[in-house]
C-alpha positions in Angstrom: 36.7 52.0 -37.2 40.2 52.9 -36.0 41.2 49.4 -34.9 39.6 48.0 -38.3 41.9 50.6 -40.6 45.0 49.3 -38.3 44.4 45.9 -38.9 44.4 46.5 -42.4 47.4 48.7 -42.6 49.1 45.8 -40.7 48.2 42.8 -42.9 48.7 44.8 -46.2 52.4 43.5 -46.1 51.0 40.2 -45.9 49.0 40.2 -49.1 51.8 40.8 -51.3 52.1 37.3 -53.5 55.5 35.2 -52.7 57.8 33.4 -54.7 56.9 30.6 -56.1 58.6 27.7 -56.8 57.7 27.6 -59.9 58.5 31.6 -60.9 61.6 31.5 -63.4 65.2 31.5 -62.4 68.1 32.5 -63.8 72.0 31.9 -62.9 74.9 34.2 -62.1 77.8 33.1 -61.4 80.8 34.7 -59.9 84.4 33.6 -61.4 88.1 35.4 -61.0 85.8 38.3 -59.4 83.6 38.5 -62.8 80.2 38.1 -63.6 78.9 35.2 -66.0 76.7 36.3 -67.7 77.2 40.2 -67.4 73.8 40.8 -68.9 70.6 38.8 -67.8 67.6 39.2 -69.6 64.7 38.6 -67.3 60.9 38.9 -67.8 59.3 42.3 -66.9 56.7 42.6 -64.3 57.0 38.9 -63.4 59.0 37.8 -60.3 61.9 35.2 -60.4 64.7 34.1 -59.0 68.1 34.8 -59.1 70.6 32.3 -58.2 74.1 33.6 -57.4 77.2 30.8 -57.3 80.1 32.3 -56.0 83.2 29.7 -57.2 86.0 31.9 -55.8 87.4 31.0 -52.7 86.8 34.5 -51.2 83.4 36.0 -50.1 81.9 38.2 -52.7 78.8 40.8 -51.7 76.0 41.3 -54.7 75.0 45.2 -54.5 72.5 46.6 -56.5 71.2 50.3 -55.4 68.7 49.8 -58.7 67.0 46.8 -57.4 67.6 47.3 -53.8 69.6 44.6 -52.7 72.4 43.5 -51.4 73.7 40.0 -50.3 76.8 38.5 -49.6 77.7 35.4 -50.7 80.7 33.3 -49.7 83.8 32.0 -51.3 82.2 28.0 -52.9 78.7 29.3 -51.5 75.6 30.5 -53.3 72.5 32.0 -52.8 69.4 32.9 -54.0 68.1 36.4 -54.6 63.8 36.8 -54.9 63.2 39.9 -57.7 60.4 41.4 -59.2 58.3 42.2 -60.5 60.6 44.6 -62.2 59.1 47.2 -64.5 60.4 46.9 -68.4 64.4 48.2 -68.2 68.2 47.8 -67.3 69.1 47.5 -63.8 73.0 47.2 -62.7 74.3 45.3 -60.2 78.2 45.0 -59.0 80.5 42.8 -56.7 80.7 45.6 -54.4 84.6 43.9 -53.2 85.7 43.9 -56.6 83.8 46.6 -58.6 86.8 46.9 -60.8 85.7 43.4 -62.6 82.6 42.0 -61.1 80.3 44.3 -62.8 76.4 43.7 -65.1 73.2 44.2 -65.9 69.6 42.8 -65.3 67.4 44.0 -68.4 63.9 43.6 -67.7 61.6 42.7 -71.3 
């Protein structure tokens, strides 16, 4: 019985549902340290992806402490970021090297 409730408590990660390719994406891009768009409107308790294109030269890191994430992406690099699902709401995200500028919002419908 003991070895049957480890097993499960080790494949419960496993049964959590991926990404698909064919879960919604949406675009941020990263210009003169700013955010384009600053607000992204993404569909609540649905996953998707979030494609980040960095056209500065210089590395730029996308932090969120709502979502828990954080990647960095480099100068003429991109990357994607996997979300949700995210329950109905605004969640903030920054350019954590130039928080002055690169600043915005998620907002989950």
């Amino acid at each position: 019985m003991r070895r049957l409730l480890l097993a499960a408590l080790l494949l419960a990660p496993l049964a959590a549902t991926p990404a698909r390719a064919d879960d919604p994406s949406f675009t941020l891009t990263i210009r003169n340290h700013v955010f384009d768009p600053a607000r992204i409107e993404v569909p609540a308790n649905a996953k998707f992806r979030l494609l980040v294109k960095n056209m500065d030269s210089t590395p730029e890191e996308f932090e969120s402490k709502d979502l828990r994430r954080e990647k960095v992406i480099a100068g003429g690099a991109e990357a994607v970021i996997l979300l949700g699902p995210l329950k109905p709401g605004t969640y903030r995200f920054v350019g954590e090297y130039n928080e002055a500028t690169a600043k915005g919002v998620l907002v989950a419908k």
